[in-house]
C-alpha positions as CSV (number, residue, x, y, z in Angstrom):
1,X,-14.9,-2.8,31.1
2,X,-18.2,-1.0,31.5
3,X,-19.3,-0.1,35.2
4,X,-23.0,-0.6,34.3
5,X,-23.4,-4.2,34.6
6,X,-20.4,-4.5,37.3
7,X,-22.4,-2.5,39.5
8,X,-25.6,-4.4,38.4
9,X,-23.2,-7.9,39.1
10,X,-22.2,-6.7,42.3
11,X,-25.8,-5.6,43.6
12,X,-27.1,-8.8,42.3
13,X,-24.0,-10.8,44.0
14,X,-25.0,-8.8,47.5
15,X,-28.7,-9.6,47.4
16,X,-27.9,-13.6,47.0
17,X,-25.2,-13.3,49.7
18,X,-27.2,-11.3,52.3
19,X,-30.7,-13.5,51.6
20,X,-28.5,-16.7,52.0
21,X,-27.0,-15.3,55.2
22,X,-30.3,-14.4,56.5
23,X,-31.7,-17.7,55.8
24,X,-28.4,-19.4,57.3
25,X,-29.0,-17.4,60.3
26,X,-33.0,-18.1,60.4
27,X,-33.0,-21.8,59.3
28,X,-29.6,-23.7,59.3
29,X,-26.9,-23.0,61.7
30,X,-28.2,-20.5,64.2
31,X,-32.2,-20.9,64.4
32,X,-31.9,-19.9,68.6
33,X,-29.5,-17.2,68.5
34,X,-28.8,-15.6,71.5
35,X,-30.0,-12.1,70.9
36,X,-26.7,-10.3,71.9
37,X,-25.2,-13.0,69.5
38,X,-27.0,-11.0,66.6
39,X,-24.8,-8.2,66.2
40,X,-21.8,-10.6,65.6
41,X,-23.0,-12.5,63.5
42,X,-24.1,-9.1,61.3
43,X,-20.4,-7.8,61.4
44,X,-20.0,-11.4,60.6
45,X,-21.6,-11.4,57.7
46,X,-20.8,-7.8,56.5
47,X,-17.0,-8.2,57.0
48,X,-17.4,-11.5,55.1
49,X,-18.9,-10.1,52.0
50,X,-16.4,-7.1,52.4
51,X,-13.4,-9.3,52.0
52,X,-15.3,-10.9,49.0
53,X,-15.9,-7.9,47.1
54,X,-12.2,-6.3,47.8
55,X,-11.4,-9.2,46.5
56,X,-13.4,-9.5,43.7
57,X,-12.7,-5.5,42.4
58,X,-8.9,-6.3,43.0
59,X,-8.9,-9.3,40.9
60,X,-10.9,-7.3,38.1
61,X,-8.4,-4.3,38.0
62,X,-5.7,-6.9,37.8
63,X,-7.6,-8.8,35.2
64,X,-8.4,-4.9,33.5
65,X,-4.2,-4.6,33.4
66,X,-3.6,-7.9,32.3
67,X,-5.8,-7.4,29.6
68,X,-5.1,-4.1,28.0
69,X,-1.3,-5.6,28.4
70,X,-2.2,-7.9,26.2
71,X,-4.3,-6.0,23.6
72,X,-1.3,-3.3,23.3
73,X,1.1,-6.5,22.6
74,X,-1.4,-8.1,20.0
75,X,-1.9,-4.2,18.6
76,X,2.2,-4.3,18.4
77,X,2.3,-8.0,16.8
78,X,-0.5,-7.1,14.4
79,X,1.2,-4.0,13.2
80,X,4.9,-5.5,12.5
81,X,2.6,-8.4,11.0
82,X,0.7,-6.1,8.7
83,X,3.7,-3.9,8.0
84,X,5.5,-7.6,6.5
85,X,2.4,-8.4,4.7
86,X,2.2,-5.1,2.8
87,X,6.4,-5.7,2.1
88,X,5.3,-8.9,0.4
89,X,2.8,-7.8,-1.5
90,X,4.6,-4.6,-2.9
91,X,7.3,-7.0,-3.6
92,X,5.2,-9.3,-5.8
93,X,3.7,-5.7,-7.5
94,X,7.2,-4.4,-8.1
95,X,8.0,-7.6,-9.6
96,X,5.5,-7.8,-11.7
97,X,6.3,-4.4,-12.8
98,X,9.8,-4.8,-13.2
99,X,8.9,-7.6,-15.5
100,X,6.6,-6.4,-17.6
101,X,5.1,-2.7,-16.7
102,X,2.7,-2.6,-19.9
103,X,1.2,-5.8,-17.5
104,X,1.4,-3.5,-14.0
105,X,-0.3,-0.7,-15.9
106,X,-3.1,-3.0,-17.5
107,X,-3.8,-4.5,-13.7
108,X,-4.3,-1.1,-11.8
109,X,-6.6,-0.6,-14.9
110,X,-8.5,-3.6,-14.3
111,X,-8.4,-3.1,-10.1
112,X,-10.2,0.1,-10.9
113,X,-13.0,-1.4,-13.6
114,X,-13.6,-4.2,-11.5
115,X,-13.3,-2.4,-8.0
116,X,-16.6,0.3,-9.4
117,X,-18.4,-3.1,-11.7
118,X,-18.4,-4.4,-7.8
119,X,-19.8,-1.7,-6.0
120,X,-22.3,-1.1,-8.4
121,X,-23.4,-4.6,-8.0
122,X,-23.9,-3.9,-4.1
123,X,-21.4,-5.8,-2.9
124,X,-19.3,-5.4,0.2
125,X,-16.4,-3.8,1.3
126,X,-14.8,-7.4,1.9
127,X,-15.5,-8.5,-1.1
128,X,-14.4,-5.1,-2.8
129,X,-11.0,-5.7,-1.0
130,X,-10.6,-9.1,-2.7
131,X,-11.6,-8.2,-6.2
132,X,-9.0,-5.2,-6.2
133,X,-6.3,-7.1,-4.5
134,X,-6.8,-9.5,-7.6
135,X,-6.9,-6.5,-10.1
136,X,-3.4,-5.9,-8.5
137,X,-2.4,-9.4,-8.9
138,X,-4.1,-11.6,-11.0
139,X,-1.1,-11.4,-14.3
140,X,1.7,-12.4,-11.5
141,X,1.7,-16.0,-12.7
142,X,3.7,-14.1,-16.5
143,X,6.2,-13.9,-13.9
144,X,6.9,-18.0,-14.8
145,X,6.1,-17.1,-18.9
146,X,9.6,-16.5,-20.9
147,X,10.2,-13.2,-22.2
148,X,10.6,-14.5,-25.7
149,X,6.2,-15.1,-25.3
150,X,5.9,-12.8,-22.7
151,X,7.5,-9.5,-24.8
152,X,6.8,-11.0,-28.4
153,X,6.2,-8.2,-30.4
154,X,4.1,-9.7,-33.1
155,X,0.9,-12.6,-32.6
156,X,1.1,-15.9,-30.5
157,X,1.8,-19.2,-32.1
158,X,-0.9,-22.1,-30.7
159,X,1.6,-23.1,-28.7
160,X,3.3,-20.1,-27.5
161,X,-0.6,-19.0,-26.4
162,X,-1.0,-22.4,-24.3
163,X,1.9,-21.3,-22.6
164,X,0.4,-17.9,-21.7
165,X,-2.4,-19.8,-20.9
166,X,-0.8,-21.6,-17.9
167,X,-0.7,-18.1,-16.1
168,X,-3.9,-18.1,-13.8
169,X,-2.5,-21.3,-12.5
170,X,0.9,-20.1,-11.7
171,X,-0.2,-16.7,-10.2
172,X,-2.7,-19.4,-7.8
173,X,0.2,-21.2,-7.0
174,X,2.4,-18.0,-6.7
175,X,-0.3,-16.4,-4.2
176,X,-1.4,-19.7,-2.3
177,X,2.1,-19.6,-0.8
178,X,0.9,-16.2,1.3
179,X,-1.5,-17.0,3.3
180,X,-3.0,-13.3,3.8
181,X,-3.6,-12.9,0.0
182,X,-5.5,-16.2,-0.1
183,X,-9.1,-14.4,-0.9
184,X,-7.9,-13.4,-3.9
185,X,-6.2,-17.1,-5.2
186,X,-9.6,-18.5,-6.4
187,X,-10.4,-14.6,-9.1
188,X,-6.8,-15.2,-10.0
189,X,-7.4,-19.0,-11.0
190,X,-10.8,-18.0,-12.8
191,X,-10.4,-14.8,-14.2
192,X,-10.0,-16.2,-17.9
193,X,-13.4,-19.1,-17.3
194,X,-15.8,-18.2,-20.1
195,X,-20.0,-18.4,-19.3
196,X,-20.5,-20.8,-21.6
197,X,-17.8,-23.1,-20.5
198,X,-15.3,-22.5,-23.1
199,X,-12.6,-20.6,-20.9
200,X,-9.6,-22.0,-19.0
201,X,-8.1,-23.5,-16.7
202,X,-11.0,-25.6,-15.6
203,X,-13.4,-25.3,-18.0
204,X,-16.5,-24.3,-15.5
205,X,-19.4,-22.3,-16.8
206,X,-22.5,-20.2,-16.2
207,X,-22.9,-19.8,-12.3
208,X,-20.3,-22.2,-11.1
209,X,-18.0,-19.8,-12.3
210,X,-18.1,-17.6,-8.6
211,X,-19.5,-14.1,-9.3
212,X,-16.5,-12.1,-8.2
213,X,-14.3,-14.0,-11.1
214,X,-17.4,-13.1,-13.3
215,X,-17.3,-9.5,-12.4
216,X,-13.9,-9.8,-12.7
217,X,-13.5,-11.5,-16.3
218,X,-15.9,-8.6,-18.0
219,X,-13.0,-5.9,-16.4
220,X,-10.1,-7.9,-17.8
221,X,-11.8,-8.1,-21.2
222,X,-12.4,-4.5,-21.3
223,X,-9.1,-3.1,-20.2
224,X,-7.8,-5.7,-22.7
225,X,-9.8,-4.2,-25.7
226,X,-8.8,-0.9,-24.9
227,X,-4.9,-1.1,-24.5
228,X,-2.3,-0.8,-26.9
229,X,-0.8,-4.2,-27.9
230,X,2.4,-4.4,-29.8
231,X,0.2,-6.3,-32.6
232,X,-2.4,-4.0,-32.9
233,X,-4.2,-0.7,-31.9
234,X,-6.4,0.1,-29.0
235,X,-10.3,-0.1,-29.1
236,X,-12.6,3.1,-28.6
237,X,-14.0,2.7,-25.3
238,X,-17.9,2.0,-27.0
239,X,-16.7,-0.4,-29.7
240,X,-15.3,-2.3,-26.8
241,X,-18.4,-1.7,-24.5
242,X,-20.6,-3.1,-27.7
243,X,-18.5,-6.3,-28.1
244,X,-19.0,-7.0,-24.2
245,X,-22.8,-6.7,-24.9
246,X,-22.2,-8.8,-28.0
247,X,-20.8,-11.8,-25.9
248,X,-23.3,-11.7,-22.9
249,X,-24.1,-15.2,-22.2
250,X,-21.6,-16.3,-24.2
251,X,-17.9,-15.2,-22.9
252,X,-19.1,-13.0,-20.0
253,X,-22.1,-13.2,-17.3
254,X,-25.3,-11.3,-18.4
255,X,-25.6,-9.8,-15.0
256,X,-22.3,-8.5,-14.4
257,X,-23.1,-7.1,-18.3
258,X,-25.9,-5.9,-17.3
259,X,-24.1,-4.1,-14.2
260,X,-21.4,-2.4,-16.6
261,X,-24.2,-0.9,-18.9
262,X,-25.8,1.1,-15.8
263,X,-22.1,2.5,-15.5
264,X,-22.2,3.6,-19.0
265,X,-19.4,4.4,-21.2
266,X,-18.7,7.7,-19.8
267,X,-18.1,6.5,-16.5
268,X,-15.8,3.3,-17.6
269,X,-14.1,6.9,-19.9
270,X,-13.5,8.8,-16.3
271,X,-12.2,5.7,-14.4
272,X,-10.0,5.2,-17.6
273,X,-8.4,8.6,-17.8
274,X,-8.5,8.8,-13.8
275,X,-6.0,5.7,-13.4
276,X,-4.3,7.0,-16.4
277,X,-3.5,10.1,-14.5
278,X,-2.7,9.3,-10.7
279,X,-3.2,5.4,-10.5
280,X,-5.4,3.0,-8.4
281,X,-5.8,5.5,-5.2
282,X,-10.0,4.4,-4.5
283,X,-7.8,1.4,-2.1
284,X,-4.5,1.8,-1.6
285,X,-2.4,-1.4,-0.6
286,X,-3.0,-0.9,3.2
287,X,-6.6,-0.7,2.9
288,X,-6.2,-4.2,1.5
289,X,-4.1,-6.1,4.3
290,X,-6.2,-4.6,7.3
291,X,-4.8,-5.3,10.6
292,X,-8.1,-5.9,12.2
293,X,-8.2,-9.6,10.1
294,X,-5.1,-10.9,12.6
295,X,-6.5,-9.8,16.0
């Protein structure tokens, strides 16, 4: 609590209290007074308003106590809560991992395109925080796809790929079910819409796909393009950055295009070869659960 204004309170507090006491003693209750009555009725008054403010700076240190009591519990709660939050969502990673780590590898790729595409575009640190925590997250729903699609060595058959299809949905479903990873359900859901309308699971297209899933789509598309599938061979880094340019307007958002172009192929290169080497480490998995949001 800062002394300035309760000094400032309390001076105010005494000017109304000896003014009303004056007047009191001028007007109301005592306009004839006895002269020798006078100094009574000052210790009176002073005694009065000494009781008051004892009082009143008792209460506050109590109140002070009470308080910072209750910040150290929250700070307590808020730590064990934060410490559970970051089990969970390790938990989910590992799985994901476990499952499939060519998928865990390709995500902490995509965290780290997507994390830089964002920044670049001037957006905040909140909204940085959700677009990685996706990155991390947003292939958790091939945790519901059976290994015999999930693992197939060779191409999809139409209907093998409609059931890889159904993964946004399930990794929404997986993450709506923790409430502190909510920000990042909605990228999960949309990461695969197209701008044109042509993308899945909703079909949306051009702006009412939300920018963080555009952002977001354009990352995923160019991690895709330059992994190593069973099926076929990885793609330079520039033929993949040309066939992003290519598809502006039509798969991907001509501003977040636009965005990846200023970064330049040599930047997407570094990012590339810096995950490669010592993983996503611009925001760890504690810089994306932050305390702070539960007090």
């Amino acid at each position: 609590m800062k002394k300035k204004p309760l000094v400032l309170g309390l001076m105010a507090v005494a000017l109304f209290y000896f003014a009303g006491a004056y007047y009191l003693y001028r007007k109301l209750l005592f306009p004839n007074l006895a002269p020798r009555d006078v100094l009574t009725y000052i210790w009176v008054v002073i005694t009065g308003f000494l009781l008051f403010l004892a009082f009143t700076l008792y209460y506050l240190f109590t109140f002070r106590q009470q308080l910072r009591e209750e910040k150290d519990r929250q700070r307590k709660s808020c730590t064990k809560l934060q410490q559970a939050n970051e089990g969970a969502l390790k938990a989910l990673i590992h799985a994901l991992d476990y499952r499939d780590h060519d998928t865990w590898d390709h995500s902490t790729r995509v965290a780290a395109y997507a994390t830089v595409l964002a920044e670049h575009m001037g957006l905040p640190q909140s909204e940085l925080n959700k677009i990685a925590l996706a990155g991390y997250l947003h292939d958790i729903g091939k945790i519901g796809v059976p290994d015999r699609i999930l693992l197939k060595p060779t191409k999809l058959l139409p209907e093998e790929w409609e059931t890889i299809k159904r993964h946004p949905e399930l990794g929404y479903d997986i993450i709506q079910q923790l409430e502190f990873l909510n920000t990042a359900a909605e990228i999960i859901l949309l990461h695969h819409e197209r701008y044109d309308g042509s993308g899945y699971p909703l079909g949306l297209k051009g702006h009412k796909i939300p920018l963080l899933a555009r952002i977001f789509a354009v990352a995923d598309a160019l991690d895709a393009m330059t992994s190593e599938r069973p099926y076929r061979a990885a793609r330079p880094m520039t033929e993949a950055f040309a066939e992003i340019r290519r598809l502006s307007g039509v798969q991907f958002c001509p501003q977040c295009v636009k965005a990846l172009e200023e970064l330049g192929v040599e930047k997407l290169s570094e990012i590339q070869q810096s995950v490669k080497k010592q993983g996503m480490v611009k925001l760890r998995l504690e810089d994306l659960v932050p305390c702070s949001d539960y007090l």
